[in-house]
N, C-alpha and C positions, 0 to 999 in steps of 0.2 A: 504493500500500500504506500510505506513511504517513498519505495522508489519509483512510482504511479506520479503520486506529487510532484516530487523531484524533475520527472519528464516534462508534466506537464507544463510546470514554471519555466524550466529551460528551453523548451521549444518554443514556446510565446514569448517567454523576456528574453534570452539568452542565446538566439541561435549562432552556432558555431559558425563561422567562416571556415574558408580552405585553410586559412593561415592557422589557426585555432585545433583543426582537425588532425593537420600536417605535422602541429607540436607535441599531440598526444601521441600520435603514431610514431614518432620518430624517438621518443622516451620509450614504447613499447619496443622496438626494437633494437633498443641499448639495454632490455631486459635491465629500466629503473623501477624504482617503486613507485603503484600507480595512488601515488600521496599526494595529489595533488589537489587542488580547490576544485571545486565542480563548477560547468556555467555559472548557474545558480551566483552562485558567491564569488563567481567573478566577476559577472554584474554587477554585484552589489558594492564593492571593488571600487570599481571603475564609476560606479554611479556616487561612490561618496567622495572620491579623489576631484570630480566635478563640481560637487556640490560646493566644496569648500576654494574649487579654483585652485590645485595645486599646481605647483609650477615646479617643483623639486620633489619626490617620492624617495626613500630610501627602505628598501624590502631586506629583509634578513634570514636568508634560504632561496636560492633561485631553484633548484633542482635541474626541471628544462621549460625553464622561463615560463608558462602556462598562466601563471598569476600574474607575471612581468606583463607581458601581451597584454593582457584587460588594462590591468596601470597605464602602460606606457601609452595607452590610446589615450586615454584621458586626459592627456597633458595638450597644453598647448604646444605650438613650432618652435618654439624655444624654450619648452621645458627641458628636463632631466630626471630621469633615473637613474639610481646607484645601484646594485644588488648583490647581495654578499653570498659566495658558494665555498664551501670548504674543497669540495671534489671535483679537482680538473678532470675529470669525465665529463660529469655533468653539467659544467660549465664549459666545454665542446660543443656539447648539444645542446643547451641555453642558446649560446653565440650562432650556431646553426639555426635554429627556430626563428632566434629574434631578424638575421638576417633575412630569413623567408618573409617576416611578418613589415618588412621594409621599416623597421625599428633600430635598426645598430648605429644611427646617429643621436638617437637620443637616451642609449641605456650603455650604460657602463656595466661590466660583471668583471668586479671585484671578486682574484679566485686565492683563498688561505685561510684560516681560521676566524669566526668572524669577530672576535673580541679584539683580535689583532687590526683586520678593517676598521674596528670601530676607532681603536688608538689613532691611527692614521688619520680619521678625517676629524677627529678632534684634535689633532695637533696639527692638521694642514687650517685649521680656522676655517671650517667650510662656513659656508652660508646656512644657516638652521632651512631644515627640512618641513613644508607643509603637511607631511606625511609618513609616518615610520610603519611597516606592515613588518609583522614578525609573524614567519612561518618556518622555525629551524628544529632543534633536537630541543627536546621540551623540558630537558633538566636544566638547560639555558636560560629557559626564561627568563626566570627573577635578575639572575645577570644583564641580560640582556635590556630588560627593564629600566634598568638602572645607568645602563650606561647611550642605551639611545634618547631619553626622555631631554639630555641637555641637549641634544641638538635638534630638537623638535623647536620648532616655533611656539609663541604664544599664539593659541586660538588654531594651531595644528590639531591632527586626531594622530591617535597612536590605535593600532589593531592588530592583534590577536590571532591566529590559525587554533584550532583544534583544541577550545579552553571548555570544552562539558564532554571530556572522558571520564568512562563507566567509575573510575574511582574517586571521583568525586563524593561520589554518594556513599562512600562507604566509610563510615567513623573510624577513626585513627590512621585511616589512612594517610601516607604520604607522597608527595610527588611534586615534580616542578611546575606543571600544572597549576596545582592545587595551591603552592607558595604564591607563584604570578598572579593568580588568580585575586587571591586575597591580598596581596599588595597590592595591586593594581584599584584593589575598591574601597582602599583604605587612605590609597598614598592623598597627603593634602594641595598635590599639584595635580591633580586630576579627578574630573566628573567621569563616571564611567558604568555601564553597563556593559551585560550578558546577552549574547542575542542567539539562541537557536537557530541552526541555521539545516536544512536536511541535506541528505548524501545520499547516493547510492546502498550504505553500508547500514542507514539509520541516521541518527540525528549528532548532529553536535556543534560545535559553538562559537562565536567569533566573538571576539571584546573589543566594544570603540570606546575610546577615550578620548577627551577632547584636554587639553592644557590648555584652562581660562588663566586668562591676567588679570589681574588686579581689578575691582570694582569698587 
């Protein structure tokens, strides 16, 4: 049933283009994992990076670029995105994808650990980012957390990949997850919710947070 739903939101809101179709298939045959956001929520994506007029994105996990693709549409001709891959593989096939998707002039794919990226562009003085998407290894999170939020803008959104797994719900449980999750709704530079979001697999969860300034 949920993957009934799922269909049917992605072929009315969501439909794939060749470029979009061409990046899944071409991860299928570098036999990656197919962890990747669904239409669905990359519309969703792509419609919030709009909403807010971003003009700079910084993604943390490219895999093969699939999320990149919806971001990177949504920028204006002289935006930018950053995206951060630990594995020169899959940043092969990222840079392939995004080349198909006539994108490699406005996405960078930053390839090595991404805590190490993150050093780099806080010490290059980048320009604060309209948008941080974090979709990497999940014991990262809270890390991660922590060290993209300074270079998010005031009045930027910070989000979340895969924040309402099954152990949430399970008392004493622990996980990175579960840390980010609760920092994230707790920390005092950020307004933030949970938002269900479906998949193929079942359901699970994206977090937007926005960084307000001062009032």
């Amino acid at each position: 049933m949920l993957l009934d739903y799922d269909g049917y939101i992605s072929e009315l809101f969501a439909p794939e283009d060749d470029a979009l179709m061409s990046a899944r298939a071409e991860m299928l045959r570098a036999a990656m994992p197919e962890i990747n956001v669904s239409a669905s929520e990359g519309k969703v994506l792509h419609l919030l990076a709009r909403i807010i007029g971003a003009k700079r994105i910084l993604e943390i996990g490219t895999l093969g670029a699939y999320s990149t693709i919806w971001l990177a549409r949504a920028l204006p001709p002289n935006g930018t995105l950053i995206t951060l891959e630990i594995n020169p593989q899959y940043a092969a096939v990222a840079l392939r994808n995004l080349k198909r998707a006539n994108l490699s002039q406005k996405v960078e794919v930053k390839v090595g650990p991404a805590l190490e990226s993150l050093s780099q562009l806080e010490s290059a003085s980048e320009a604060p980012f309209d948008m941080v998407f974090i979709d990497a290894d999940k014991e990262g999170y809270p890390t991660y957390l922590q060290r993209a939020l300074p270079l998010l803008r005031v009045g930027g959104l910070l989000l979340a990949d895969n924040t309402l797994p099954d152990n949430v719900l399970v008392r004493g449980a622990d996980s990175g997850v579960k840390r980010f999750n609760a920092e994230a709704a707790a920390h005092p530079d950020l307004i933030t919710a949970l938002v269900p979001v479906l998949r193929s697999r079942g359901i699970d969860g994206l977090l937007i947070a926005v960084k307000p300034g001062k009032r």
